[in-house]
C-alpha positions in Angstrom: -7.6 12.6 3.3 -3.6 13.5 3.7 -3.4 10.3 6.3 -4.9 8.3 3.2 -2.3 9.7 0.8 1.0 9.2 3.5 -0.6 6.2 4.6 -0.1 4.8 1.2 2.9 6.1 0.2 5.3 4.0 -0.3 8.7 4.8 2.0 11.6 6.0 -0.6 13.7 6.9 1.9 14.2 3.1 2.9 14.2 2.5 -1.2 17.4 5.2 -1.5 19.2 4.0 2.0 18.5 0.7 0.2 20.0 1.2 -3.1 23.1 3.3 -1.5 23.6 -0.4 0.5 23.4 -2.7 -2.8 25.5 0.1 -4.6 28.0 0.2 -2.1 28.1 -3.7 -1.9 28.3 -3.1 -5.8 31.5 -1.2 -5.6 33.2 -3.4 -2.7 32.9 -6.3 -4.8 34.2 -4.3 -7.8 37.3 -3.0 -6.2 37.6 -6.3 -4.0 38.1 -7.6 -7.6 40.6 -5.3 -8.8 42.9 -5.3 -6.4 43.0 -9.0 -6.2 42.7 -9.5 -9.5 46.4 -11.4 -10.0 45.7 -13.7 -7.9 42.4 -14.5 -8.5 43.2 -15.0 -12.2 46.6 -17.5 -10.5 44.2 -19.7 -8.5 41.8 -19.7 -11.2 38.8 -18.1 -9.1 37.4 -16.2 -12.4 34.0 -18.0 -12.8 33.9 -17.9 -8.4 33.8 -13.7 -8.8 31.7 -13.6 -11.9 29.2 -15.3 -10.1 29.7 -13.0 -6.9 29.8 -9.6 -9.5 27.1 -10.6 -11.4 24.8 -11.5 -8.0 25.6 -8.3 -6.6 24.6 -6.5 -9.9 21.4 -8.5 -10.3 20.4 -7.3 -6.7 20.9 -3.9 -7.8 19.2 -4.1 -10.8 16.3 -5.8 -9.3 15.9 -3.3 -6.8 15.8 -0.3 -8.7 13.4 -1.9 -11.3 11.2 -2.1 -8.2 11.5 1.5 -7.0 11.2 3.0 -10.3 7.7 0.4 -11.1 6.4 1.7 -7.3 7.6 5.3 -7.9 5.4 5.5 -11.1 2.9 3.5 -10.0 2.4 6.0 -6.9 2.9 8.9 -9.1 0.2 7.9 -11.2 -2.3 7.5 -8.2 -1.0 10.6 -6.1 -1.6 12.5 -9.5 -5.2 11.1 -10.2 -6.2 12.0 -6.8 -4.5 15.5 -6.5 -5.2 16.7 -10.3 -8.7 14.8 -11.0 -10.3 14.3 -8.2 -9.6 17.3 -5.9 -9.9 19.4 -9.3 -13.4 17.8 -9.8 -14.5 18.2 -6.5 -13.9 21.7 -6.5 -15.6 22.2 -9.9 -18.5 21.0 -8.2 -18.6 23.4 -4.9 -18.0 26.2 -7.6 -20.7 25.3 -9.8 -22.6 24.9 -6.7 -21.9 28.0 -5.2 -22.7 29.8 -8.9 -26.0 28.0 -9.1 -27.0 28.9 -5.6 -26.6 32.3 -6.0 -27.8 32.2 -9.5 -31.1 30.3 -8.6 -31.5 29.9 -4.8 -31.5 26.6 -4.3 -31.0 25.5 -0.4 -29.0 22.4 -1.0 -26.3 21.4 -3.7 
């Protein structure tokens, strides 16, 4: 059953090496921006890094939307299979076991 549940899992280490790239591309653009700001604003190249800023920002928006939607997602399956069914499953074997040697019965 553990090669089920890693099989499945998602991989959030690619997510976080993923959002440390978008973020970093973030902040390039960011302090590409300030430091060329004069003559940006002289050749007037305003709307040209809006657009660029607010691409860059999108992307990073849009991919943390999708790790946090697949990080509760997984959470709520890794939490109905660990918590419910595991838990019920071994409810089972104990009733089993307590009716067994209650009763003698063979097979549960």
């Amino acid at each position: 059953m553990s090669w089920t549940v890693r099989y499945l899992t998602p991989s959030f280490g690619m997510y976080t090496a993923l959002s440390a790239q978008l973020s970093g591309s973030l902040r390039h653009a960011h302090s590409r921006l300030a430091e060329f700001s004069e003559e940006i604003a002289f050749m007037g190249g305003e709307q040209t890094e809006k657009m660029l800023i607010e691409r860059e920002y999108a992307s990073v928006v849009e991919h943390e939307n999708k790790v946090l939607n697949r990080r509760w997602w997984f959470g709520c399956v890794e939490e109905g299979v660990i918590k419910w069914l595991w838990g019920s499953f071994g409810v089972r074997q104990s009733l089993c076991s307590l009716h067994s040697s209650f009763f003698n019965l063979q097979n549960c």
